[in-house]
ZADO-1210 file (C-alpha; in nm, 4 decimals, padded with zeros to 6 digits):
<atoms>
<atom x="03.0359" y="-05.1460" z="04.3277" code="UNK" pos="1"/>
<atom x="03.0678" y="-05.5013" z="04.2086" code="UNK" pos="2"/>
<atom x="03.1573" y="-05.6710" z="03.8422" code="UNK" pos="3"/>
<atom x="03.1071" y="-05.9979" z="03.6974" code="UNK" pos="4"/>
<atom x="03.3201" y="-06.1755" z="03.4365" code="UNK" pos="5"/>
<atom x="03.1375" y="-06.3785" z="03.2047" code="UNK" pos="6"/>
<atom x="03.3229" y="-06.6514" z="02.9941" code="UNK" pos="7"/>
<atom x="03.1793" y="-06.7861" z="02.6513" code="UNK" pos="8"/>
<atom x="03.1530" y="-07.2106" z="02.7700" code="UNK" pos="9"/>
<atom x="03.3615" y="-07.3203" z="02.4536" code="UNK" pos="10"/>
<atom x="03.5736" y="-07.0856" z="02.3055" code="UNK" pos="11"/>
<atom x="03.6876" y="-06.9106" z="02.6906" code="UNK" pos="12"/>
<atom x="03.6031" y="-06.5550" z="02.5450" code="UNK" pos="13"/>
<atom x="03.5310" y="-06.3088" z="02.7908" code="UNK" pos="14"/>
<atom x="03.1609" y="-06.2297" z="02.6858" code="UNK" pos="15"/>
<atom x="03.0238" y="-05.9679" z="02.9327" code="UNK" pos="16"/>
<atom x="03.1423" y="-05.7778" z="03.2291" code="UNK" pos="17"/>
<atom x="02.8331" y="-05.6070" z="03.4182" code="UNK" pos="18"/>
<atom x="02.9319" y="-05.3137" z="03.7069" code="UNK" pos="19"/>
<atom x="02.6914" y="-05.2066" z="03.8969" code="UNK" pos="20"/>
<atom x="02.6311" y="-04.8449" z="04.0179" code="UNK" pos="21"/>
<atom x="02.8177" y="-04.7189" z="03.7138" code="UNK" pos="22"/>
<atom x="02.6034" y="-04.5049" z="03.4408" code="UNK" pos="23"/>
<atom x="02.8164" y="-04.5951" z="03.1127" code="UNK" pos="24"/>
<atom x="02.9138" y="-04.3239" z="02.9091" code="UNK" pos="25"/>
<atom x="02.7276" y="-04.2863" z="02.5501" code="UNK" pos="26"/>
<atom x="03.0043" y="-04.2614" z="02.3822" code="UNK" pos="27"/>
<atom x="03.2135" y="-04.5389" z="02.5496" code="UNK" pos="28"/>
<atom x="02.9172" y="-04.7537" z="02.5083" code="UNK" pos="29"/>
<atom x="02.9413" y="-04.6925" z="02.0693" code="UNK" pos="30"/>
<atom x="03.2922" y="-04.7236" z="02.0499" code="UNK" pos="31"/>
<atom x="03.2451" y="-05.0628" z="02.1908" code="UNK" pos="32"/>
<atom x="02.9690" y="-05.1071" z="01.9636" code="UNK" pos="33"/>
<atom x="03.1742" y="-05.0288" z="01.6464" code="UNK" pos="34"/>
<atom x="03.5021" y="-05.2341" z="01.8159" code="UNK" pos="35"/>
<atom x="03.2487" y="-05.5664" z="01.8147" code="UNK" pos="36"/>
<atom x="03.0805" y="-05.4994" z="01.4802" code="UNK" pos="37"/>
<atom x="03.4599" y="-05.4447" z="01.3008" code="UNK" pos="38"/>
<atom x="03.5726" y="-05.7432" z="01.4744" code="UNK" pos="39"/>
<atom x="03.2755" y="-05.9796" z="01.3737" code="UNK" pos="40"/>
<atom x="03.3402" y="-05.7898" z="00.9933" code="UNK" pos="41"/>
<atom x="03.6846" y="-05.9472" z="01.0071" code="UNK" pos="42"/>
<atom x="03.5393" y="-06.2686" z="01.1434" code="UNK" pos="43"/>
<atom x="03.8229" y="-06.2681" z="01.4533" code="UNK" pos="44"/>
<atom x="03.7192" y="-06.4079" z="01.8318" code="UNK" pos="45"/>
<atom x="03.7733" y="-06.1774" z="02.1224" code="UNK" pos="46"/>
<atom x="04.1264" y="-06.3469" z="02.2047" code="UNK" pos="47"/>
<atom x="04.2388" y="-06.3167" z="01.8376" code="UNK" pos="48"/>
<atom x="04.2193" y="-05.9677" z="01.8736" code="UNK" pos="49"/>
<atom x="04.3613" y="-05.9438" z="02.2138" code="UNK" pos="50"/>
<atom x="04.6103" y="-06.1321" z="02.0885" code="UNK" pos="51"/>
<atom x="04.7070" y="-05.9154" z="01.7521" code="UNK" pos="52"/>
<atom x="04.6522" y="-05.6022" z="01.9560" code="UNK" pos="53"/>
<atom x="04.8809" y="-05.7146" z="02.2712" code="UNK" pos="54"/>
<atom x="04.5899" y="-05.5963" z="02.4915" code="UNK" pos="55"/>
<atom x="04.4418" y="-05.7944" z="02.7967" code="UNK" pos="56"/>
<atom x="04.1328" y="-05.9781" z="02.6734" code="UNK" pos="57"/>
<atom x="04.0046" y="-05.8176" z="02.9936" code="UNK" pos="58"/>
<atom x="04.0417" y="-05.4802" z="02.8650" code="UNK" pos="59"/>
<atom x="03.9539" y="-05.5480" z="02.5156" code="UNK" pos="60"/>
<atom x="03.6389" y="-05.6617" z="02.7111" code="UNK" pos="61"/>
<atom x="03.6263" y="-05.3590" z="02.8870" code="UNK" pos="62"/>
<atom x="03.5958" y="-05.1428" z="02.5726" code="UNK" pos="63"/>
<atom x="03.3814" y="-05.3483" z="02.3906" code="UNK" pos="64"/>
<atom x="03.1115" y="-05.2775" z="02.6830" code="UNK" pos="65"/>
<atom x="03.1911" y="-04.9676" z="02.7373" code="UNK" pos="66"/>
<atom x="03.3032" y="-04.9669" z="03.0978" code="UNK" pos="67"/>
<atom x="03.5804" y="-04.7616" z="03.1714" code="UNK" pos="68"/>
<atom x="03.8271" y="-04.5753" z="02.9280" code="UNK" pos="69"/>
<atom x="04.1191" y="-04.6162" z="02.7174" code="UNK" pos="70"/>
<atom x="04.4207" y="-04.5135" z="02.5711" code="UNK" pos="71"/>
<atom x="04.4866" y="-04.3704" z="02.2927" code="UNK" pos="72"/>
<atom x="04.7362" y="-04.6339" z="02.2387" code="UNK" pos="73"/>
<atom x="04.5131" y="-04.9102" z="02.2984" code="UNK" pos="74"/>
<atom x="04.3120" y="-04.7923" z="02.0762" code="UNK" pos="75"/>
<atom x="04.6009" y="-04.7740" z="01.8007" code="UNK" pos="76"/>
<atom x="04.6923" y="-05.1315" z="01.8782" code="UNK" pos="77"/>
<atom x="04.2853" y="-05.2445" z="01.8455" code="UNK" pos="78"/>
<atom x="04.2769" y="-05.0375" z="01.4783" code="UNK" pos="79"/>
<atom x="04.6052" y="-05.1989" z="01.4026" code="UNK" pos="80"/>
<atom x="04.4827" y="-05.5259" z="01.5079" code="UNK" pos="81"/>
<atom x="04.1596" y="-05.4825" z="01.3504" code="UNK" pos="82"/>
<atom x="04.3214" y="-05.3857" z="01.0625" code="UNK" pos="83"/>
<atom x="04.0951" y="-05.0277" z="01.0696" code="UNK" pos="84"/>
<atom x="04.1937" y="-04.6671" z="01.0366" code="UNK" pos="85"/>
<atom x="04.1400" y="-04.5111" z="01.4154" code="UNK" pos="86"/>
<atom x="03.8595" y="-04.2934" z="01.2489" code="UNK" pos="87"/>
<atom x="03.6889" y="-04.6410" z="01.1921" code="UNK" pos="88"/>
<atom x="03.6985" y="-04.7339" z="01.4982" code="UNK" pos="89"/>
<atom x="03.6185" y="-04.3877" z="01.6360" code="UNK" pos="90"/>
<atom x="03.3388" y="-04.3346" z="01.4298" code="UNK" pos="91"/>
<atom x="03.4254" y="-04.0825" z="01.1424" code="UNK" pos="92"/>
<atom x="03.1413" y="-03.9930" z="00.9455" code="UNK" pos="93"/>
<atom x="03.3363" y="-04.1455" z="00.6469" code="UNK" pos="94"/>
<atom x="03.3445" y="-04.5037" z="00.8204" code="UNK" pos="95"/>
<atom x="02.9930" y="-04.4614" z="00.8356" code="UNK" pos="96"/>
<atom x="02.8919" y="-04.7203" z="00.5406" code="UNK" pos="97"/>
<atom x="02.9982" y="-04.9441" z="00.3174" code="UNK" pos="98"/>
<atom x="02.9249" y="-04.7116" z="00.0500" code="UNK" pos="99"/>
<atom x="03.1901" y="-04.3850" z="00.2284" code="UNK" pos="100"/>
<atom x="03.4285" y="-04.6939" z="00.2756" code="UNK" pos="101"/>
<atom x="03.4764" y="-04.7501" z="-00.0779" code="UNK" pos="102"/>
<atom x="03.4839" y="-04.4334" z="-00.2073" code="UNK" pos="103"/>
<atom x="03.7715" y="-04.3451" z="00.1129" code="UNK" pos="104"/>
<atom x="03.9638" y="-04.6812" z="-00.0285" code="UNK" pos="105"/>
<atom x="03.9530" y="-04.5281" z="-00.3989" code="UNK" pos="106"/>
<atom x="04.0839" y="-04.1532" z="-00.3216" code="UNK" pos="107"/>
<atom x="04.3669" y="-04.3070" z="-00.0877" code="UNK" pos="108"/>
<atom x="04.7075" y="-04.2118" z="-00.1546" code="UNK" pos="109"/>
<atom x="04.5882" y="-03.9916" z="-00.4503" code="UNK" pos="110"/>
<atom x="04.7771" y="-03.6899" z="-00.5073" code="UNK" pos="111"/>
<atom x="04.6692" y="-03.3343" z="-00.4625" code="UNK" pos="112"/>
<atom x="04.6375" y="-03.2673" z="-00.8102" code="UNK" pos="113"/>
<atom x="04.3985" y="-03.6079" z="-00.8260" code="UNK" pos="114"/>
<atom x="04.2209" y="-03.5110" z="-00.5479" code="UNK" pos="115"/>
<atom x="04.1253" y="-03.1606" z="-00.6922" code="UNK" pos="116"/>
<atom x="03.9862" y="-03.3614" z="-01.0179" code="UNK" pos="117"/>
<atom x="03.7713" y="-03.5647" z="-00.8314" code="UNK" pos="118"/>
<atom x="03.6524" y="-03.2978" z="-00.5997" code="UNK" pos="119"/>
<atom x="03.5350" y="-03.0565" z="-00.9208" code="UNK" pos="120"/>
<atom x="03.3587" y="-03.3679" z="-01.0872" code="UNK" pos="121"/>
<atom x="03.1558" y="-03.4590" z="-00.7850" code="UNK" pos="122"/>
<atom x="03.0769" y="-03.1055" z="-00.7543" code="UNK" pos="123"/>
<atom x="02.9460" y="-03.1086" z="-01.1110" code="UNK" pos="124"/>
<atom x="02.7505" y="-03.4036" z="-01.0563" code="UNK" pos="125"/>
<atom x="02.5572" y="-03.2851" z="-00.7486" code="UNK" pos="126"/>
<atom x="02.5167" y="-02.9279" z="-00.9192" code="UNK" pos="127"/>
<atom x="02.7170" y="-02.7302" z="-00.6955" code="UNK" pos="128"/>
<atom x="02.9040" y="-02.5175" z="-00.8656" code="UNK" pos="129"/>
<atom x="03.2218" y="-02.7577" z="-01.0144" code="UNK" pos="130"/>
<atom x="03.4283" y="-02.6397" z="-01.2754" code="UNK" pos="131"/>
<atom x="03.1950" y="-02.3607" z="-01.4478" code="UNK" pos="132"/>
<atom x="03.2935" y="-02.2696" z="-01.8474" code="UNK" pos="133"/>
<atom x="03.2672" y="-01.9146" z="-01.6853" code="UNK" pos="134"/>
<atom x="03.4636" y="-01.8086" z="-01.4632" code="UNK" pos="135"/>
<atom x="03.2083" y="-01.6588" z="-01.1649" code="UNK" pos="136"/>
<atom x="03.2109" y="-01.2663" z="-01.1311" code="UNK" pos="137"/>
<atom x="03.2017" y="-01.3096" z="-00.7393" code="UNK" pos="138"/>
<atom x="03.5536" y="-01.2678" z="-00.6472" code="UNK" pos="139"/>
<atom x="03.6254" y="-01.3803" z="-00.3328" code="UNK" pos="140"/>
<atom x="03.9466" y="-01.2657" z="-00.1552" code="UNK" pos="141"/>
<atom x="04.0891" y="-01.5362" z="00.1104" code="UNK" pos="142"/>
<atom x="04.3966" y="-01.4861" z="00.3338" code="UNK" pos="143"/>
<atom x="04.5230" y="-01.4271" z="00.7021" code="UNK" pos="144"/>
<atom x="04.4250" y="-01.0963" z="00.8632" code="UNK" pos="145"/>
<atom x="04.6084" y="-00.8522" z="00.7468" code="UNK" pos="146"/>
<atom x="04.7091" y="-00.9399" z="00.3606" code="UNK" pos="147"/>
<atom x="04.4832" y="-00.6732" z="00.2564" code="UNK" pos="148"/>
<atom x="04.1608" y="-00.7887" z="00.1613" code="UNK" pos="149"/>
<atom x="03.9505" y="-00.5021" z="00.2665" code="UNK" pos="150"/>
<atom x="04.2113" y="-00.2479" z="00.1310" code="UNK" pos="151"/>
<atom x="04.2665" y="-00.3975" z="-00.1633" code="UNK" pos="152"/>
<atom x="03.9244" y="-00.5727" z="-00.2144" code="UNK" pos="153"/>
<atom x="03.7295" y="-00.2292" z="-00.1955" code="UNK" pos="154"/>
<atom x="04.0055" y="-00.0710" z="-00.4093" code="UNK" pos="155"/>
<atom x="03.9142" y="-00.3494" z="-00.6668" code="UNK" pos="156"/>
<atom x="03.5786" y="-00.2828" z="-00.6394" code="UNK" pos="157"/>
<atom x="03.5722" y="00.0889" z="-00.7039" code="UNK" pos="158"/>
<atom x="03.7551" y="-00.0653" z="-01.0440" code="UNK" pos="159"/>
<atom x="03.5000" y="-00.3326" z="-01.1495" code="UNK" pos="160"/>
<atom x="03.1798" y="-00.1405" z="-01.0656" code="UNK" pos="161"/>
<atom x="03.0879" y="-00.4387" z="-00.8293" code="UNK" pos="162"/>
<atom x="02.9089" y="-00.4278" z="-00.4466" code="UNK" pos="163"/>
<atom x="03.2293" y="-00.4766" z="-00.1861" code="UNK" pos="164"/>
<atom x="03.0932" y="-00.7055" z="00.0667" code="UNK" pos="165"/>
<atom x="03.2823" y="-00.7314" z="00.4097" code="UNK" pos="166"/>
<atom x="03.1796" y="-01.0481" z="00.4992" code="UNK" pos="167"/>
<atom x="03.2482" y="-01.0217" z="00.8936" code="UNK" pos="168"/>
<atom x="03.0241" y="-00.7301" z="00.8778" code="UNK" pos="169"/>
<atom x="02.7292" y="-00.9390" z="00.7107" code="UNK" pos="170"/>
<atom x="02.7930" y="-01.1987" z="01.0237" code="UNK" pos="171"/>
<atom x="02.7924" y="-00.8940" z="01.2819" code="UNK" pos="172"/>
<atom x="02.4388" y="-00.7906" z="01.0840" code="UNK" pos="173"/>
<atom x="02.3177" y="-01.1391" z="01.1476" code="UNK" pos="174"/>
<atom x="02.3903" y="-01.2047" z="01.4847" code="UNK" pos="175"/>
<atom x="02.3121" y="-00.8589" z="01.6046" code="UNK" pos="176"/>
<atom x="02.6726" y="-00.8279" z="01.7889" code="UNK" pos="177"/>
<atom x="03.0500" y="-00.8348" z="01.7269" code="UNK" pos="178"/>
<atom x="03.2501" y="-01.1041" z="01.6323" code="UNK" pos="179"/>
<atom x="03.3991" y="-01.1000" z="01.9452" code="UNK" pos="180"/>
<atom x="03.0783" y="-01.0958" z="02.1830" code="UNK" pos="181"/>
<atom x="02.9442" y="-01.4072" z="01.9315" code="UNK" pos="182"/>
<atom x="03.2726" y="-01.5816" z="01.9701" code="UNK" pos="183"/>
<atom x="03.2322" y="-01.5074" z="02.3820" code="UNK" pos="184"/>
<atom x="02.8774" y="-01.5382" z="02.3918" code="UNK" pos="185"/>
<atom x="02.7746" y="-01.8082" z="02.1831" code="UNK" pos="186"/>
<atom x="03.1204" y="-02.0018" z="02.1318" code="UNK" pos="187"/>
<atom x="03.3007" y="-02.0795" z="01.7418" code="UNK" pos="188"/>
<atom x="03.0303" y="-02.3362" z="01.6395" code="UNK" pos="189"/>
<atom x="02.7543" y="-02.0422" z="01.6420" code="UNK" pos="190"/>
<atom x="03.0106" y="-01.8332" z="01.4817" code="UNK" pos="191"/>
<atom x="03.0476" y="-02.0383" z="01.1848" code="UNK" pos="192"/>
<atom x="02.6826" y="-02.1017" z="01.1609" code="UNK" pos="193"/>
<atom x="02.6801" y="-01.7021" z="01.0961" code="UNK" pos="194"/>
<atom x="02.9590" y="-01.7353" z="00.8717" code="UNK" pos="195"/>
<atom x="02.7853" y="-01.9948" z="00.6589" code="UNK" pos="196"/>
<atom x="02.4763" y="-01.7991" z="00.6544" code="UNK" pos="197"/>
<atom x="02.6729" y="-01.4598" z="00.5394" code="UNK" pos="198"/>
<atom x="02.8390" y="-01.6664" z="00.2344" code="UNK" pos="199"/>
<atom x="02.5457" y="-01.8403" z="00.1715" code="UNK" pos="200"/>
<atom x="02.3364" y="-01.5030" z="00.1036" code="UNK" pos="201"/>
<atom x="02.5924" y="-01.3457" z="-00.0794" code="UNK" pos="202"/>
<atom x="02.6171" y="-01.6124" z="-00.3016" code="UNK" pos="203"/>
<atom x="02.2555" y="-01.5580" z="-00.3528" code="UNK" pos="204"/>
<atom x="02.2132" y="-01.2070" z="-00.3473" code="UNK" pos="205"/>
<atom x="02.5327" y="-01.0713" z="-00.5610" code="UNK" pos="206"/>
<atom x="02.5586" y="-01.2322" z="-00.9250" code="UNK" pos="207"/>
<atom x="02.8995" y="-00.9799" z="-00.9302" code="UNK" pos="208"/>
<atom x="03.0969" y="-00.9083" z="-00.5806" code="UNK" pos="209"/>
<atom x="03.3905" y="-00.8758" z="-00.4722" code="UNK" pos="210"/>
<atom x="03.4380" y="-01.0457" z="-00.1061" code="UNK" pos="211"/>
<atom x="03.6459" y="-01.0224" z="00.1795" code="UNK" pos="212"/>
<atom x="03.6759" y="-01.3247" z="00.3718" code="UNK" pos="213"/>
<atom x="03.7703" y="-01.3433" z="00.7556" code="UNK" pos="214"/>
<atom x="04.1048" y="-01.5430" z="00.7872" code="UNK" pos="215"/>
<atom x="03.9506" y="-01.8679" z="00.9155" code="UNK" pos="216"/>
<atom x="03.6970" y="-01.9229" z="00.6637" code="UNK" pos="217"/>
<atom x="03.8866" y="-02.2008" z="00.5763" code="UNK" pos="218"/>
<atom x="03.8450" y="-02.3965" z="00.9018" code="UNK" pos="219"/>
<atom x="03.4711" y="-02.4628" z="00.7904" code="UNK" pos="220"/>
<atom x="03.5336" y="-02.7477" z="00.4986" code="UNK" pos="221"/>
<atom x="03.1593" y="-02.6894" z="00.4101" code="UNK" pos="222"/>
<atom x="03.1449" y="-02.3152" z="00.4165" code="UNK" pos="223"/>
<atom x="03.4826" y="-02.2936" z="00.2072" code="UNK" pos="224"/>
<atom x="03.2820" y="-02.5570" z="-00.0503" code="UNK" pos="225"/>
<atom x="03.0696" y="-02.3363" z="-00.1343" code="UNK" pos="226"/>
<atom x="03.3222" y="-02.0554" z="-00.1778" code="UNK" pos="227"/>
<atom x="03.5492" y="-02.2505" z="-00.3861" code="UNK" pos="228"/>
<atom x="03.2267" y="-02.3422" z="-00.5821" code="UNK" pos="229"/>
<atom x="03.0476" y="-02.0004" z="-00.6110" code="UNK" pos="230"/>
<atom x="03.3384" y="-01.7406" z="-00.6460" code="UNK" pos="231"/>
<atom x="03.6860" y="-01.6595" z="-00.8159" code="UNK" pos="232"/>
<atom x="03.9390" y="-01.7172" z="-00.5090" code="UNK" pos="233"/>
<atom x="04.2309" y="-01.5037" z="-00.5071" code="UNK" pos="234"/>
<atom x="04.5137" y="-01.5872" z="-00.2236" code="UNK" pos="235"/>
<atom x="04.6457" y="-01.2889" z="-00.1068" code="UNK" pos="236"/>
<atom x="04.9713" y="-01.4049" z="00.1041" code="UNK" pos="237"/>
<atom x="05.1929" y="-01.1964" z="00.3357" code="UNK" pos="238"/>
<atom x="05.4827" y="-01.2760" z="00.5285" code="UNK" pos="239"/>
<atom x="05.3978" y="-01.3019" z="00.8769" code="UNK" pos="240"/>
<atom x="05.6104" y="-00.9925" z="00.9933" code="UNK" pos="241"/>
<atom x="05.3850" y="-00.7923" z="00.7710" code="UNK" pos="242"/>
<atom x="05.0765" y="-00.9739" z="00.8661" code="UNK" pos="243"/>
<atom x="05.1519" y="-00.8736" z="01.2310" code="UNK" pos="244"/>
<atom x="05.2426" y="-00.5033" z="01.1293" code="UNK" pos="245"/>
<atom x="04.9600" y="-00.4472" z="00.9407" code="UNK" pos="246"/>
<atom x="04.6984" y="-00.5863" z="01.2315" code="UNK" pos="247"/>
<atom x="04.8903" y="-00.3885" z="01.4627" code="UNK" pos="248"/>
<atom x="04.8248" y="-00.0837" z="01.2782" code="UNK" pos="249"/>
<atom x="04.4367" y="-00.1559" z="01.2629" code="UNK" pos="250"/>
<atom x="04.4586" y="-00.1519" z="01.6641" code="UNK" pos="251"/>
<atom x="04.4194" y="-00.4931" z="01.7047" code="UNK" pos="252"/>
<atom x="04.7169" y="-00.7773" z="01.7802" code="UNK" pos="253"/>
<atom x="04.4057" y="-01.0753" z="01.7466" code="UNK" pos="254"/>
<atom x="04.4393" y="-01.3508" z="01.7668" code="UNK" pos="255"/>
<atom x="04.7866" y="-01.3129" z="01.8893" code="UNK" pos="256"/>
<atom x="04.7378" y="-01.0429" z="02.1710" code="UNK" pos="257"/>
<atom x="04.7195" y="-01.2791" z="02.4502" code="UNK" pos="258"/>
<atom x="05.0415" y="-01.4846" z="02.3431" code="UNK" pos="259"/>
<atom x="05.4198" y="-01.3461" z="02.4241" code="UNK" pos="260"/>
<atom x="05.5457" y="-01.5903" z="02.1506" code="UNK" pos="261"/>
<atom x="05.2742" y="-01.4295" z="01.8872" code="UNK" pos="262"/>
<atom x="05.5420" y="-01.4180" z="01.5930" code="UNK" pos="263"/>
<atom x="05.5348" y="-01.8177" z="01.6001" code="UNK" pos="264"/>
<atom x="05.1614" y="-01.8330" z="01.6963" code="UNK" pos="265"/>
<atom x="05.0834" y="-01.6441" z="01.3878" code="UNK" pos="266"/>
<atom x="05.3600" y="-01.8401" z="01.1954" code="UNK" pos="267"/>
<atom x="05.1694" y="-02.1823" z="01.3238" code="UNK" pos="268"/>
<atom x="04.8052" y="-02.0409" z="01.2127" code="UNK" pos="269"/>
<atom x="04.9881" y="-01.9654" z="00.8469" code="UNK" pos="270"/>
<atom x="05.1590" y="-02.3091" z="00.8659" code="UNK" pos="271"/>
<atom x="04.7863" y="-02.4722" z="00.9114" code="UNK" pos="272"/>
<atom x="04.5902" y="-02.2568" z="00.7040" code="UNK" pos="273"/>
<atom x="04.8152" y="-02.2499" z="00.3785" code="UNK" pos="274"/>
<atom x="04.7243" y="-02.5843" z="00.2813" code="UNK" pos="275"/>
<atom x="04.3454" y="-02.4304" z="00.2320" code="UNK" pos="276"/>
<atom x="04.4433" y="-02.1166" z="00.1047" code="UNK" pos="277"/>
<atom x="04.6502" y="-02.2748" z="-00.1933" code="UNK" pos="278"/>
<atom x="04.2990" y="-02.4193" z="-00.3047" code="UNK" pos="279"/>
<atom x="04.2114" y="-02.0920" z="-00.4031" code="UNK" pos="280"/>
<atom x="04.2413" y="-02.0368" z="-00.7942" code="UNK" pos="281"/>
<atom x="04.4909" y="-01.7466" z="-00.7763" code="UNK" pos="282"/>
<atom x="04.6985" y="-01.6096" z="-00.5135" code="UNK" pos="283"/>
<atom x="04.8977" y="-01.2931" z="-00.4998" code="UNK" pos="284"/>
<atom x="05.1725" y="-01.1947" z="-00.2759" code="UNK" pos="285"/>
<atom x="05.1332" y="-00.8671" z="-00.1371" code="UNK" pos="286"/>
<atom x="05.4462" y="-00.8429" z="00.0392" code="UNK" pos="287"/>
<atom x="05.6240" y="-00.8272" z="-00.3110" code="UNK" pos="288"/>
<atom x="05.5350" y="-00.4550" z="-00.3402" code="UNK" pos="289"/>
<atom x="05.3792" y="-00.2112" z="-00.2146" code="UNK" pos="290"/>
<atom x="05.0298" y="-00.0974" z="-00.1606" code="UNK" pos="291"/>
<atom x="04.9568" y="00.0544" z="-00.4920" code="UNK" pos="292"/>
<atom x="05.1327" y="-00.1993" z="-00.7249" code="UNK" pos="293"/>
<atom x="04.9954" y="-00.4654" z="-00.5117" code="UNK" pos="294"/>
<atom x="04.6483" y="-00.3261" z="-00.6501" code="UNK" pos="295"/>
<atom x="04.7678" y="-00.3199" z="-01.0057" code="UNK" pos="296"/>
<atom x="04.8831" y="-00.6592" z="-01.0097" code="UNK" pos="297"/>
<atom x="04.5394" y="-00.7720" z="-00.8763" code="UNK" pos="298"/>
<atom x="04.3222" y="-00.5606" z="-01.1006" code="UNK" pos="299"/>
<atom x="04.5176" y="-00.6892" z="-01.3821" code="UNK" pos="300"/>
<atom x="04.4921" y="-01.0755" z="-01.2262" code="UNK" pos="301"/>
<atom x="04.1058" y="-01.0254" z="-01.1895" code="UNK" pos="302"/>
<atom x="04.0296" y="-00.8538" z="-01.5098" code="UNK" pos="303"/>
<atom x="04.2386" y="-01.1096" z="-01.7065" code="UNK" pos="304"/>
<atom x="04.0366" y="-01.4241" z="-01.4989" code="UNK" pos="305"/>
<atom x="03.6798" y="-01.2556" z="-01.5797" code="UNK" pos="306"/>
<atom x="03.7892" y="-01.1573" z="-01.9591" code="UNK" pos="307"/>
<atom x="03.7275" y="-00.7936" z="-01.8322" code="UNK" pos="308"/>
<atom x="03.9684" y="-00.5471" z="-02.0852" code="UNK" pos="309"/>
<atom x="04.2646" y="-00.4542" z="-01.8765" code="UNK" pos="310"/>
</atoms>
């Protein structure tokens, strides 16, 4: 294995370094791509960036041809230098025109509230689903396992007159298997694929529903778009001792059984997960009381959303 430094005559840049024997890696070989395109966008040699970045120009070389690897902290000093987020220089779909750029540069530092705006409008332009002068009949029930969606969500049901639809059962349906030989078998991305699928034919197939969602719906940004755009979205929350309690009860400790610290590894999947959940239009704490209130308190919630008499 051999390498050759190559040295633009004028400015002293390193301009190429070619090793032989080594197959570059694809991805290596982009990020360069993207680190020399940002750089000529900001109109800065090679040793300018070295410089601002406090990074050999031999290793900045090294990444722009994709030969070898990096830190992540070389990489934070190149973004900082470059004066790029790190999903810029990573690639983010986001990053991915001038076009995405703008739009990212507009939304920063926008609150939550401003960000919910923007999101409804845009979903009003592209016809999918925004803010709708009537409120869907499709309720959709979102929470961790063990909240009580399919207690309470076939209870509420019974009381509207609607289909229940179990959604992880639609997914079993299409797949032909359990959730847990599709999550062995075939791995999460197929899983969600199934997920998307289920939502999307419910959507399609029930004008008036009431839907139980598996806890990490919410992990798919796409699939939870067209929730938050097709349905009602009730929260129901739980505090985690419950949460474990009631799973326990069902027979199953997922996705906790494994762990000997599953109090805080259920805690952390809350902790992630709430952010999404809040999104949802209503949200209903059914720790607060028990079972049957808990059921009043929806019905009442739902029927007063929908305009249904109470």
């Amino acid at each position: 294995m051999s390498s050759t430094i190559l040295h633009h005559p004028e400015t002293g840049d390193i301009v190429a370094e070619a090793t032989e024997g080594d197959d570059k890696n694809p991805f290596l070989v982009a990020l360069g791509e993207r680190v020399r395109h940002l750089r000529a966008r900001r109109g800065m040699t090679r040793k300018a960036v070295s410089a601002a970045a406090e990074v050999s120009e031999r290793h900045l070389a090294n990444l722009e041809y994709g030969i070898g690897n990096v830190s992540m902290l070389v990489l934070l000093a190149v973004a900082g230098a470059l004066q790029c987020s790190l999903a810029e220089l990573l690639g983010d779909v986001t990053t991915s025109s001038p076009e995405w750029l703008l739009i990212r540069e507009l939304l920063e530092h926008r609150d939550d509230a401003t960000l919910r705006r923007v999101r409804v409008a845009i979903g009003e332009m592209l016809g999918t689903g925004g803010a709708n002068t009537q409120r869907s009949s499709r309720v959709a029930l979102i929470g961790l396992r063990g909240a009580g969606k399919s207690t309470l969500g076939r209870m509420l049901a019974d009381d509207l007159g609607f289909p229940f639809v179990e959604l992880s059962r639609e997914i079993e349906k299409f797949a032909g298997c359990s959730i847990s030989e599709i999550q062995g078998l075939y791995g999460s991305n197929a899983y969600r694929r199934y997920e998307r699928r289920a939502i999307e034919e419910a959507i399609q197939i029930y004008p008036e529903a009431v839907i139980a969602t598996p806890g990490g719906l919410v992990s798919d940004a796409a699939t939870f778009n067209q929730l938050l755009s097709h349905c009602t979205t009730v929260w129901l929350q739980a505090d985690p001792e419950d949460h474990m309690k009631r799973v326990a009860a069902q027979g199953d400790t997922r996705p906790m059984a494994a762990s000997k610290e599953a109090m805080e590894d259920l805690k952390g999947i809350l902790a992630g997960r709430a952010a999404f959940y809040s999104k949802a239009e209503f949200r209903l704490d059914t720790s607060a009381q028990p079972l049957e209130q808990s059921f009043v308190a929806l019905r009442a919630l739902v029927r007063g959303a929908l305009d249904l008499p109470v």
